[in-house]
RONU-420710 format. One record per residue (C-alpha): x, y, z; residue in three letters; residue number from 1. Coordinates in Angstrom, 3 decimals, always signed. Layout:
# residues N
<<X Y Z> ALA NUM>;
...
//
This chain:
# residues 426
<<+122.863 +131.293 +94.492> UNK 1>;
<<+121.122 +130.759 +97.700> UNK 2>;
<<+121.687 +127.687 +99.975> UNK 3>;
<<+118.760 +125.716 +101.664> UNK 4>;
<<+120.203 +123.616 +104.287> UNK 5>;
<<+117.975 +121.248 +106.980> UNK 6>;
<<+115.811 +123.089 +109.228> UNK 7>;
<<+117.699 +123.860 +112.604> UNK 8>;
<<+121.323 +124.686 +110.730> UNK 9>;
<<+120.791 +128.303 +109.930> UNK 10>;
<<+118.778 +131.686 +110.699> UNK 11>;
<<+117.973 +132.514 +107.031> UNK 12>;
<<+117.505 +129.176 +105.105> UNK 13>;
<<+116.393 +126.351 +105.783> UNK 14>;
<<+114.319 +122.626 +104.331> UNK 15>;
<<+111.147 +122.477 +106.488> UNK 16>;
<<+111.764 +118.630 +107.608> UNK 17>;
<<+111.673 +116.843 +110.954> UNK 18>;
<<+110.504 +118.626 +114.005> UNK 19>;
<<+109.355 +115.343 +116.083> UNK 20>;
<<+106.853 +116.013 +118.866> UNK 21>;
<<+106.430 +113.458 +121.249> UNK 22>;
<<+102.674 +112.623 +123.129> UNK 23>;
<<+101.674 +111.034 +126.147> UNK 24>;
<<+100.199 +107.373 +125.483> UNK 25>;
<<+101.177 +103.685 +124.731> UNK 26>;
<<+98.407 +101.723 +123.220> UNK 27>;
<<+99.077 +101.122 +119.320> UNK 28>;
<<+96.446 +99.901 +116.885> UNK 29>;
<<+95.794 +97.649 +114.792> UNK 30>;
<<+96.153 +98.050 +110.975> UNK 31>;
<<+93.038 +97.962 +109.978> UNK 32>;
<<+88.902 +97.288 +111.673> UNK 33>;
<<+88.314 +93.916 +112.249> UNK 34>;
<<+85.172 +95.392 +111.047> UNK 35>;
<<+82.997 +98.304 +109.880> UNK 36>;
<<+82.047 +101.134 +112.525> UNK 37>;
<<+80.082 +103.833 +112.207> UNK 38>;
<<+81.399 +107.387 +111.406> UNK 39>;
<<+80.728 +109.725 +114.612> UNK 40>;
<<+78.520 +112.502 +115.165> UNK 41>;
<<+76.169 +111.579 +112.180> UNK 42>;
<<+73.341 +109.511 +110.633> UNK 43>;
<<+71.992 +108.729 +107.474> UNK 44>;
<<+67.830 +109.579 +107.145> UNK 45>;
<<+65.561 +108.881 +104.733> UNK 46>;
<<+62.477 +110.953 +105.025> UNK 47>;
<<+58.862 +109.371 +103.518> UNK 48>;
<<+58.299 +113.255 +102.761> UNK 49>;
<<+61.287 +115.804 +102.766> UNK 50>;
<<+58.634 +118.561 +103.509> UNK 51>;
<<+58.387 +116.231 +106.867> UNK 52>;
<<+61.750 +116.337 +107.735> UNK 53>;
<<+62.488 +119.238 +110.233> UNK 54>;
<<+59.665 +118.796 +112.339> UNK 55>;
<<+60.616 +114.889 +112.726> UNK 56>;
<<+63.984 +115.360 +113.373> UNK 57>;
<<+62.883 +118.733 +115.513> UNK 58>;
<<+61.068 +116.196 +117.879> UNK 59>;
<<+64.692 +114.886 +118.863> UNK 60>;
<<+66.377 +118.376 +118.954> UNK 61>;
<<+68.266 +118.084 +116.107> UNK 62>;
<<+68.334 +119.969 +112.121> UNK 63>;
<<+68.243 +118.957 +108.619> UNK 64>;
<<+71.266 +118.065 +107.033> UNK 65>;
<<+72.787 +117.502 +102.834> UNK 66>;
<<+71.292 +115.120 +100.767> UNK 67>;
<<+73.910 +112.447 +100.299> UNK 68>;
<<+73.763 +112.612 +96.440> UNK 69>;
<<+70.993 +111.316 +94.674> UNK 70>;
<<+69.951 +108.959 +97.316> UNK 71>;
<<+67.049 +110.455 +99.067> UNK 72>;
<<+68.830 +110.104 +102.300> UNK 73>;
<<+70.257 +113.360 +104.388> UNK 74>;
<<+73.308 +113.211 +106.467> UNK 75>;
<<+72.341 +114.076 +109.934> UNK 76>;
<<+74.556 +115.773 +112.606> UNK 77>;
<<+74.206 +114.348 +115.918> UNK 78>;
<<+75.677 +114.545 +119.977> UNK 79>;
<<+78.777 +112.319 +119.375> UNK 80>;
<<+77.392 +108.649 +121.460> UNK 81>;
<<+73.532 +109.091 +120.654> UNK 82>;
<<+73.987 +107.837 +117.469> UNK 83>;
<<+72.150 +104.703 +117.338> UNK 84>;
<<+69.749 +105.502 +120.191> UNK 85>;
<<+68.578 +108.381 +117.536> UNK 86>;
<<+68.777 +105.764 +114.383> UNK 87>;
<<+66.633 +103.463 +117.379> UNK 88>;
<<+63.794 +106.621 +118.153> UNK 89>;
<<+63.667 +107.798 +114.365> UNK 90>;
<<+63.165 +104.242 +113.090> UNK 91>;
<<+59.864 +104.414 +114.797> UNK 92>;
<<+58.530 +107.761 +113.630> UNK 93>;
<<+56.294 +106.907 +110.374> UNK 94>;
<<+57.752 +110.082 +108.660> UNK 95>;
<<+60.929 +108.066 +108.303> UNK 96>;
<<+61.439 +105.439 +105.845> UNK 97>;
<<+64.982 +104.639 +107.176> UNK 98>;
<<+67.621 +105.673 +109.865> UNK 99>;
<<+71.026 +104.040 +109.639> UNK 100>;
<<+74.637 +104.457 +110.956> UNK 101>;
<<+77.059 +106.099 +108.380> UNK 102>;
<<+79.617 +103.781 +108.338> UNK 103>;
<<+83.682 +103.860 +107.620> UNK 104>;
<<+84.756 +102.174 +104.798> UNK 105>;
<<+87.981 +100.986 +105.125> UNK 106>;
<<+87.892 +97.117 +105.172> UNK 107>;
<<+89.481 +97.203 +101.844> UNK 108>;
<<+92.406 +99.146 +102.715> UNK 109>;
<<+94.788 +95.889 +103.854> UNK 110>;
<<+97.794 +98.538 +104.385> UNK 111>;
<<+100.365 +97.741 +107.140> UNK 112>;
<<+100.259 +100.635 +108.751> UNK 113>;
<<+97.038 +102.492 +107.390> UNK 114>;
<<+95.570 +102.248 +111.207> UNK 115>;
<<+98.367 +104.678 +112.583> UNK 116>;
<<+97.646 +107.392 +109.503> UNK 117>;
<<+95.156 +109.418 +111.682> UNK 118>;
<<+95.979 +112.266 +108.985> UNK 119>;
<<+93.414 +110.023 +106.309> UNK 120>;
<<+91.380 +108.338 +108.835> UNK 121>;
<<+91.573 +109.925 +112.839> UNK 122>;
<<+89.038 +107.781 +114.549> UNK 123>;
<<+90.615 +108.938 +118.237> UNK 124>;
<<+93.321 +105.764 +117.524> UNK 125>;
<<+97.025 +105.946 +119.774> UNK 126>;
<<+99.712 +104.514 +117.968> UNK 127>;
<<+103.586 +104.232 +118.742> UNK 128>;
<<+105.899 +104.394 +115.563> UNK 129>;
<<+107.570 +101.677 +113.754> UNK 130>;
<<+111.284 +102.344 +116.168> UNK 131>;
<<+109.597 +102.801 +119.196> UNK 132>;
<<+110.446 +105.805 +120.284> UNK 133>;
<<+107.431 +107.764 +120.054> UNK 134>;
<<+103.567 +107.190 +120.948> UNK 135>;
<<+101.205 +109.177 +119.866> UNK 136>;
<<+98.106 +109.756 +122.559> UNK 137>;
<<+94.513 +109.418 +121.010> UNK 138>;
<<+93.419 +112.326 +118.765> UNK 139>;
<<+89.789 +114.243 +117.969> UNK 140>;
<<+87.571 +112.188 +115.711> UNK 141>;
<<+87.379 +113.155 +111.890> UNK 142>;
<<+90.507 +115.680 +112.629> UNK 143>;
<<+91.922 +114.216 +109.317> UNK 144>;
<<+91.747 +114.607 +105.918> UNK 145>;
<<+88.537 +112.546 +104.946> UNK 146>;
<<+91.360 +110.840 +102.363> UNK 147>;
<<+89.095 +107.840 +102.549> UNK 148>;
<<+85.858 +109.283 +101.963> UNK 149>;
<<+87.448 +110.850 +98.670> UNK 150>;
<<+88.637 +107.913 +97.527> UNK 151>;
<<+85.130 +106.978 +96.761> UNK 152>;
<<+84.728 +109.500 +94.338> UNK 153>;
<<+88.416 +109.114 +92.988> UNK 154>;
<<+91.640 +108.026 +93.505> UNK 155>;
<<+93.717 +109.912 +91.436> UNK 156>;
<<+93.386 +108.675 +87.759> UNK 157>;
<<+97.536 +109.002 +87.209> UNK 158>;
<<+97.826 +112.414 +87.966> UNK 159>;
<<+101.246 +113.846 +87.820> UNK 160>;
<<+102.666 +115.428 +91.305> UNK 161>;
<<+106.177 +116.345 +90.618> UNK 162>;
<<+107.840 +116.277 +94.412> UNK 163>;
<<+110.667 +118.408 +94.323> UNK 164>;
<<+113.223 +117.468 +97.190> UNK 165>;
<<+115.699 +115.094 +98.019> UNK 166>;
<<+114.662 +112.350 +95.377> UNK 167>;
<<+112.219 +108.839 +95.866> UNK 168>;
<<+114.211 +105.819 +96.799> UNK 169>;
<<+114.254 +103.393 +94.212> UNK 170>;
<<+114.142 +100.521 +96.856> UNK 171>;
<<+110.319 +101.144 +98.578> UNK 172>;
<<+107.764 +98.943 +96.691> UNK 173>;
<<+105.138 +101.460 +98.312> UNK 174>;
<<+105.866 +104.270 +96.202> UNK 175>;
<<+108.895 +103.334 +93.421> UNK 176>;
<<+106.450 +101.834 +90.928> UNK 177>;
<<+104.782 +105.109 +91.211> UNK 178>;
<<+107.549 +107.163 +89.917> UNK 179>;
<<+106.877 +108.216 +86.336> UNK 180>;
<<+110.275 +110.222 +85.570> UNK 181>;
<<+113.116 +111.276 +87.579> UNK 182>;
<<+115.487 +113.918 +86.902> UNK 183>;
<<+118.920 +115.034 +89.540> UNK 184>;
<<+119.273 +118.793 +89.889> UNK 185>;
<<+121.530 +118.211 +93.246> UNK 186>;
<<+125.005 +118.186 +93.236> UNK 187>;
<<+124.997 +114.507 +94.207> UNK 188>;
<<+125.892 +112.337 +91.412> UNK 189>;
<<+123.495 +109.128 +91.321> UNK 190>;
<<+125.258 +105.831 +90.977> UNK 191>;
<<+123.093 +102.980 +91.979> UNK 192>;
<<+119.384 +103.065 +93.389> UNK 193>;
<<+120.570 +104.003 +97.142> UNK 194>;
<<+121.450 +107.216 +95.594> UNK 195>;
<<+118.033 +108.281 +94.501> UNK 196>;
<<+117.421 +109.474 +98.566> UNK 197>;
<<+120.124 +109.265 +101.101> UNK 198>;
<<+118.367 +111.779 +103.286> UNK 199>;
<<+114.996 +110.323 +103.373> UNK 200>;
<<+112.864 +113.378 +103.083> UNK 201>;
<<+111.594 +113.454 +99.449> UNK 202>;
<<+110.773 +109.714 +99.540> UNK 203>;
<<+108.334 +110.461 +102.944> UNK 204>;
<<+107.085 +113.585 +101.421> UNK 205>;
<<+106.638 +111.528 +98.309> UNK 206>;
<<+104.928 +108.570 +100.382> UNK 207>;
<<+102.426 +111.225 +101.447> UNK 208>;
<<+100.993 +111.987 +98.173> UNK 209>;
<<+100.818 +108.431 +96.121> UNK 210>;
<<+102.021 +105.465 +98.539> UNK 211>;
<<+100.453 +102.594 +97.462> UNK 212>;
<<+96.798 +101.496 +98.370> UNK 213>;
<<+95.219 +98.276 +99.210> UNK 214>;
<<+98.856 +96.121 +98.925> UNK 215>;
<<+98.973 +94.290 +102.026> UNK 216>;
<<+102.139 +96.606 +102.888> UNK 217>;
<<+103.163 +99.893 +104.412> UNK 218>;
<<+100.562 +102.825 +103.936> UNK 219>;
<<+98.889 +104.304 +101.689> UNK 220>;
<<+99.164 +108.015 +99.750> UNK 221>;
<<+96.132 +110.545 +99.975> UNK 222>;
<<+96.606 +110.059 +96.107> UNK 223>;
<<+97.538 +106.898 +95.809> UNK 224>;
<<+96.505 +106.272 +92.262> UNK 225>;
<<+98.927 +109.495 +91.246> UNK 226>;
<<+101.937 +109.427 +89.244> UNK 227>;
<<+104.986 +111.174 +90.895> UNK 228>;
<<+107.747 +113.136 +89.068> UNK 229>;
<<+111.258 +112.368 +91.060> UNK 230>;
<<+112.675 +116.321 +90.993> UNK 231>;
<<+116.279 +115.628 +93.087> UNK 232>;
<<+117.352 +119.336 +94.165> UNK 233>;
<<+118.135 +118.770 +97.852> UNK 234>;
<<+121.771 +116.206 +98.395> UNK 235>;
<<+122.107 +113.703 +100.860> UNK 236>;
<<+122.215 +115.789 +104.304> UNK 237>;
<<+119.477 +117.758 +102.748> UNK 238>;
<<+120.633 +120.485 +101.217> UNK 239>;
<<+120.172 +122.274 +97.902> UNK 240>;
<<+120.099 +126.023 +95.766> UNK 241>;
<<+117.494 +128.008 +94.681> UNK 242>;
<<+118.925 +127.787 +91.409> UNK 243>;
<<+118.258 +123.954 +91.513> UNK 244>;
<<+114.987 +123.929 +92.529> UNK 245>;
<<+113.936 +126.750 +89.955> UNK 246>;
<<+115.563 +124.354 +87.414> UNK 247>;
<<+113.207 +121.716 +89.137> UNK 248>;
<<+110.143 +123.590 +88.792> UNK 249>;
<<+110.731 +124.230 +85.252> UNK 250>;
<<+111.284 +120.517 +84.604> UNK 251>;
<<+108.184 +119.568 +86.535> UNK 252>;
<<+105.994 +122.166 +83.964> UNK 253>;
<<+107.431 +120.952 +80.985> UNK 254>;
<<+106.706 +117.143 +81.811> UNK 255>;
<<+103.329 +117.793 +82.236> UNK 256>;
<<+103.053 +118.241 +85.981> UNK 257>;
<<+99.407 +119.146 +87.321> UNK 258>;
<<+101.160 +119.644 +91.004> UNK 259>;
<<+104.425 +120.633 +92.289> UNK 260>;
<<+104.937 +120.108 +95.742> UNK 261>;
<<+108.032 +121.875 +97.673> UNK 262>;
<<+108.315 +121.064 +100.954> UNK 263>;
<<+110.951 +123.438 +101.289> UNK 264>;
<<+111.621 +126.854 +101.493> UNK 265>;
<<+113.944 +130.071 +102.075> UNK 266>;
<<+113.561 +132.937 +104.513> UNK 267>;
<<+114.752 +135.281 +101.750> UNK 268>;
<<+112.796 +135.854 +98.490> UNK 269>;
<<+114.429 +135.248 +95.280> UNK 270>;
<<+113.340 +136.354 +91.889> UNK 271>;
<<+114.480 +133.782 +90.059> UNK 272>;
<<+112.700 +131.237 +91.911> UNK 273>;
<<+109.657 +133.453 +92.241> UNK 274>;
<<+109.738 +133.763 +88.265> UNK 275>;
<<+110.117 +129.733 +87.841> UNK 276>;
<<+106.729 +129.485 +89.870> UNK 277>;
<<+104.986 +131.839 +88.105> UNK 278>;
<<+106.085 +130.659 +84.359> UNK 279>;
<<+104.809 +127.059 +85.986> UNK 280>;
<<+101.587 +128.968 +86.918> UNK 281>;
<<+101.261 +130.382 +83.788> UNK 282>;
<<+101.591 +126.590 +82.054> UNK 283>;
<<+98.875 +125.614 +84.503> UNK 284>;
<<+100.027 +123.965 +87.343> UNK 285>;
<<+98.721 +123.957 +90.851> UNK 286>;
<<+102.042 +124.659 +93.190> UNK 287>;
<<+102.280 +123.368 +97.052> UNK 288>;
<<+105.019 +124.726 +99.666> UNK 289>;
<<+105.184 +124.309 +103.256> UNK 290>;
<<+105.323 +127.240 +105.241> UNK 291>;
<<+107.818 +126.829 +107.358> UNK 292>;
<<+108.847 +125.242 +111.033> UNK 293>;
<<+109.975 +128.688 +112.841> UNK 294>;
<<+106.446 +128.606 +115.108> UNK 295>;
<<+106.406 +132.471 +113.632> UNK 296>;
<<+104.691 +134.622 +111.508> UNK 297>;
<<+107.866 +135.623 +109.078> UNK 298>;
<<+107.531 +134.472 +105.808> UNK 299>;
<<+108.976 +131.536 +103.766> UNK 300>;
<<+109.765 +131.492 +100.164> UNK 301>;
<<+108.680 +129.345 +97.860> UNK 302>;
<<+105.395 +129.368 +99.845> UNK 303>;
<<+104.894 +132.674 +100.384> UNK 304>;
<<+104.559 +133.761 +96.730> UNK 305>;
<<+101.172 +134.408 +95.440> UNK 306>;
<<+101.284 +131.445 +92.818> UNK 307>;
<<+101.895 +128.916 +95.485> UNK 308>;
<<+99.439 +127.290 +98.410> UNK 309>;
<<+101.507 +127.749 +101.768> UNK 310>;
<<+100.888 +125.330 +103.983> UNK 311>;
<<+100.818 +125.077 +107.754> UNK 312>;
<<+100.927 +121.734 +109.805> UNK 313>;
<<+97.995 +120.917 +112.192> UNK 314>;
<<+98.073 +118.080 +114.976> UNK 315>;
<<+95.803 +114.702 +115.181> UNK 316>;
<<+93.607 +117.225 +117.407> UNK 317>;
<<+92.785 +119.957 +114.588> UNK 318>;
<<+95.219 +122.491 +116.475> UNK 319>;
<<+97.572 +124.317 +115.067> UNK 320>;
<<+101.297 +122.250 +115.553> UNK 321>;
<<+103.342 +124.150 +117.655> UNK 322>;
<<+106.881 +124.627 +115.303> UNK 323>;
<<+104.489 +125.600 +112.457> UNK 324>;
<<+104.805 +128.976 +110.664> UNK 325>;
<<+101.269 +130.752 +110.203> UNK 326>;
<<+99.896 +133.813 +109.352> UNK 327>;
<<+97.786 +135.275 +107.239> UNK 328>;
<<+99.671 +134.805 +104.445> UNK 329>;
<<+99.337 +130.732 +105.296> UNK 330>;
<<+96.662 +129.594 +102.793> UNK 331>;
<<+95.672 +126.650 +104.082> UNK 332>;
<<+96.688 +123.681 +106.315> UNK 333>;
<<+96.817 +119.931 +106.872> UNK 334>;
<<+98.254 +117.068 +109.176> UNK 335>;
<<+101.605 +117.439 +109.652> UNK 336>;
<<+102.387 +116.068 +113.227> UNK 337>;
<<+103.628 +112.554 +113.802> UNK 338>;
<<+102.525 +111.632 +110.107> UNK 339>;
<<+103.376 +108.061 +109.374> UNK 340>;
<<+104.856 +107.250 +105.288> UNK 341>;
<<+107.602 +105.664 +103.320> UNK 342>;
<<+111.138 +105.928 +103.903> UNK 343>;
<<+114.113 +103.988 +102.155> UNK 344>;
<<+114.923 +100.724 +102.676> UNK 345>;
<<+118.708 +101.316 +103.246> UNK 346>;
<<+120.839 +103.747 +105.640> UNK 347>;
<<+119.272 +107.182 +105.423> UNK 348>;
<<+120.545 +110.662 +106.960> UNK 349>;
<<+116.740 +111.052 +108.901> UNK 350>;
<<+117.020 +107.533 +110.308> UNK 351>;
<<+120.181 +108.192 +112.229> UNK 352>;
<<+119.422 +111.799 +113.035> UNK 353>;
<<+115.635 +111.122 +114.329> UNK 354>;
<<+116.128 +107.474 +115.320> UNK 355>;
<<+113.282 +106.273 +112.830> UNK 356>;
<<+112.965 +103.360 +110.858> UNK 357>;
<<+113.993 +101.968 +107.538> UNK 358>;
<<+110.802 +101.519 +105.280> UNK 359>;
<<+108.300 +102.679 +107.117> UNK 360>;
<<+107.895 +105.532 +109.786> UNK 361>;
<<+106.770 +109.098 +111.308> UNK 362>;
<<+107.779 +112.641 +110.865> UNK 363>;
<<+106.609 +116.104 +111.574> UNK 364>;
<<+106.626 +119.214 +110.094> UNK 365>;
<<+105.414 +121.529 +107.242> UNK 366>;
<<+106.844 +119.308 +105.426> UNK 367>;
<<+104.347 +116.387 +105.583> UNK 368>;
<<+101.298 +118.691 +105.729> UNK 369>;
<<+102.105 +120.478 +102.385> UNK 370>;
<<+101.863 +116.780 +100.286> UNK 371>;
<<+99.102 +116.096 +101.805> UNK 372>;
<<+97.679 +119.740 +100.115> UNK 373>;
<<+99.244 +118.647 +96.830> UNK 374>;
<<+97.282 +115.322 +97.181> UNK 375>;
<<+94.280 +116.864 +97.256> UNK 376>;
<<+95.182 +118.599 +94.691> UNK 377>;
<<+95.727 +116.497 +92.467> UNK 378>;
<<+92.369 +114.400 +93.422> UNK 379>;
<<+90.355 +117.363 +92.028> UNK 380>;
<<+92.507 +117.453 +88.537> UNK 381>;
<<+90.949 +113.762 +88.039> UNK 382>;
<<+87.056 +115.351 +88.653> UNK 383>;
<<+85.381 +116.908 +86.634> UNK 384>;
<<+86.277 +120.408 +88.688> UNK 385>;
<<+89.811 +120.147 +87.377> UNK 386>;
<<+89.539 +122.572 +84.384> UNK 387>;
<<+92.280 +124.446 +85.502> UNK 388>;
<<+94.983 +125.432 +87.728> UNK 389>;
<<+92.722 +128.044 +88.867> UNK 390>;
<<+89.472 +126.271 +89.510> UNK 391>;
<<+91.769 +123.081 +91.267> UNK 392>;
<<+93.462 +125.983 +93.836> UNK 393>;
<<+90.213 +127.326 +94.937> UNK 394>;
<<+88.115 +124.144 +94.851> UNK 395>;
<<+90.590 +122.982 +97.594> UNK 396>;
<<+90.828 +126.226 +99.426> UNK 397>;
<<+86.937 +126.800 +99.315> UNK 398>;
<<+85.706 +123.254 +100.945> UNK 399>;
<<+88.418 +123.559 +103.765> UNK 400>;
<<+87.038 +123.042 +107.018> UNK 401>;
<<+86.707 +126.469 +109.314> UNK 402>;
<<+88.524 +125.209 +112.452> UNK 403>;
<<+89.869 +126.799 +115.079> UNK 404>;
<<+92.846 +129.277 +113.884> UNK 405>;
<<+91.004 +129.681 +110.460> UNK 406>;
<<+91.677 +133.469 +109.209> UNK 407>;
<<+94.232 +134.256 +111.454> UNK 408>;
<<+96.684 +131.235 +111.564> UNK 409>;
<<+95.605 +130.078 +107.513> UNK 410>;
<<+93.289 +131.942 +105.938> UNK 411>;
<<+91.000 +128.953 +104.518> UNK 412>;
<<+91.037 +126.209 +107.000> UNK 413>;
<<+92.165 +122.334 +107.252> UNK 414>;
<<+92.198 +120.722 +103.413> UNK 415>;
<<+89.081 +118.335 +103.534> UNK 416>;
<<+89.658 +116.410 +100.384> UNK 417>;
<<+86.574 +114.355 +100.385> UNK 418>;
<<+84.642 +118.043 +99.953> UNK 419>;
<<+87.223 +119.125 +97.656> UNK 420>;
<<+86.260 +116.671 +94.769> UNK 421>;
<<+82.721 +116.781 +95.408> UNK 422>;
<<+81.607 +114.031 +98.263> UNK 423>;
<<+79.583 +114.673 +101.278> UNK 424>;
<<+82.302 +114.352 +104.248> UNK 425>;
<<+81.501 +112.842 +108.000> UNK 426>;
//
């Protein structure tokens, strides 16, 4: 039986939790827009004749871009500031029938904190965390996961995400009510609700994938219309066997999981565990790790496995984090710096070792950009692309966005959910 202990303890095993990097700034934002503002770098243009098209918008140095569904209208790229002095010049050219700003819709997401998660909406916004003890300097624009464009298409349709890890605290209205089933593979015995998560991890990782939407409170999941599946395998400082979480993985398939997430992992490969993903493969589930927080190339098991979508963190600037693991054996990656979610609402072993917050605050690491992978994931099960666990792994790994580190750090870029279940993203 193998051990996985917290991330920092030991050379050969570890759980890919809290590596918390710290940014120059101090301006915090608000919540949410007092209102809507326009998505940079692009326009929305509606040509009298399509045929007309490139040599209007050649006049102002700029190309054709997608049709935004059946609308008639393309979505133009263009110099990040010149936006409306190009909607302005276009209006006036009689091949156009329209020029308009693409604008953000997030008005109705009332969440308490949806303004600090740059990983669904990065709009350049600073933010300090809930204890105070970390800003966060302004970020790139659109270096996120385009959560909220998605959310347009779907937002989850009850999708079950099975988050195996160190349980979902019973006492955080922001993600509770979305725990379906629950099951204790740890060797912590659960008396009373504080027991669900005395470490804090699962129930951030957990926040991640289905937090609540549009409730007036905390934030909100890239999910958040999912159903999660409470797998406890890691104990209250964190730590659990490979035998447990190969029970949890088998649990997960046979309660008709679509996604396991693991944010969690092993330096040395096990076949037992290897043969638990695979027999969940085989019964059709799409299966999320992180990859790891060693800032090397060595490889981290469950993530490393062929079954299983390794993920690697990026910052709110689309570069790779610095603690990450990466490698061409990385499949993909996602946010995982400074990522704001639910914690428990009683005395947790993160909030005394990281100085965060009860409720509500950040962490960094693998382990909050996997989630945000299995989120995704589970967005395209609820589309008509989700036929299989096949078509669902390489629908997400297909519409990733190329940026830089793409084929040598990961081999398929940052997750881009909104292009992942079909929508045209900013």
């Amino acid at each position: 039986m193998k051990r996985i202990v917290p991330a920092g303890l030991a050379a050969v095993v570890m759980v890919l939790s809290a590596v918390t990097i710290a940014v120059p700034g101090n301006a915090a934002v608000e919540s949410t827009p007092a209102s809507p503002s326009p998505v940079p770098s692009h326009i929305m243009v509606k040509f009298r004749d399509d045929r007309a098209a490139a040599a209007a918008l050649r006049q102002h140095g700029l190309s054709d871009g997608p049709l935004i569904g059946s609308t008639g209208a393309h979505l133009i790229k263009v110099p990040d500031g010149k936006e409306l002095k190009l909607i302005e010049a276009l209006s006036r050219n009689p091949m156009v029938e329209y020029a308009e700003p693409d604008q953000l819709v997030t008005a109705a997401t009332n969440d308490q904190y949806f303004g600090s998660q740059y990983a669904l909406r990065n709009v350049k916004q600073s933010f300090t965390n809930t204890a105070g003890t970390v800003t966060v300097a302004a970020g790139k624009d659109d270096a996120d996961v385009d959560a909220v464009e998605a959310w347009g298409v779907t937002t989850g349709g009850g999708t079950r995400v099975a988050i195996i890890d160190s349980g979902v605290a019973a006492d955080n209205p922001d993600i509770s009510p979305q725990v379906a089933d629950s099951v204790n593979f740890s060797d912590t015995t659960i008396v009373g609700p504080d027991d669900y998560d005395r470490y804090g991890h699962g129930t951030h990782v957990a926040g991640i994938v289905a937090a609540i939407a549009d409730n007036s409170i905390g934030v909100a999941g890239v999910c958040p219309s999912c159903s999660i599946l409470d797998v406890k395998v890691l104990n209250d400082s964190g730590s659990g066997s490979s035998s447990a979480i190969a029970k949890g993985i088998d649990w997960a398939a046979t309660h008709n999981a679509k996604v396991i997430n693991m944010s969690l992992g092993q330096r040395v490969s096990s076949r037992t565990l290897e043969a638990a993903v695979n027999n969940a493969w085989k019964q059709g589930v799409v299966i999320v790790a992180a990859a790891g927080n060693g800032g090397t190339q060595a490889q981290v098991y469950p993530g490393a496995y062929p079954n299983v979508i390794a993920v690697a963190a990026t910052d709110n600037n689309d570069a790779k984090a610095s603690f990450s693991t990466y490698g061409k054996w990385v499949d993909i990656a996602a946010p995982g710096v400074s990522v704001y979610s639910t914690f428990p609402n009683h005395v947790f072993a993160l909030e005394t070792q990281n100085n965060r917050s009860e409720g509500y605050d950040i962490l960094s690491g693998t382990s909050m950009a996997s989630p945000a992978v299995a989120g995704t994931a589970a967005l395209v099960w609820s589309t008509s692309a989700g036929t299989s666990n096949t078509a669902v792994r390489a629908k997400v790994e297909s519409t990733a966005d190329p940026i830089a580190g793409t084929g040598s750090y990961w081999a398929h870029g940052r997750v881009n959910a909104c292009r992942a279940v079909g929508c045209v993203a900013p």
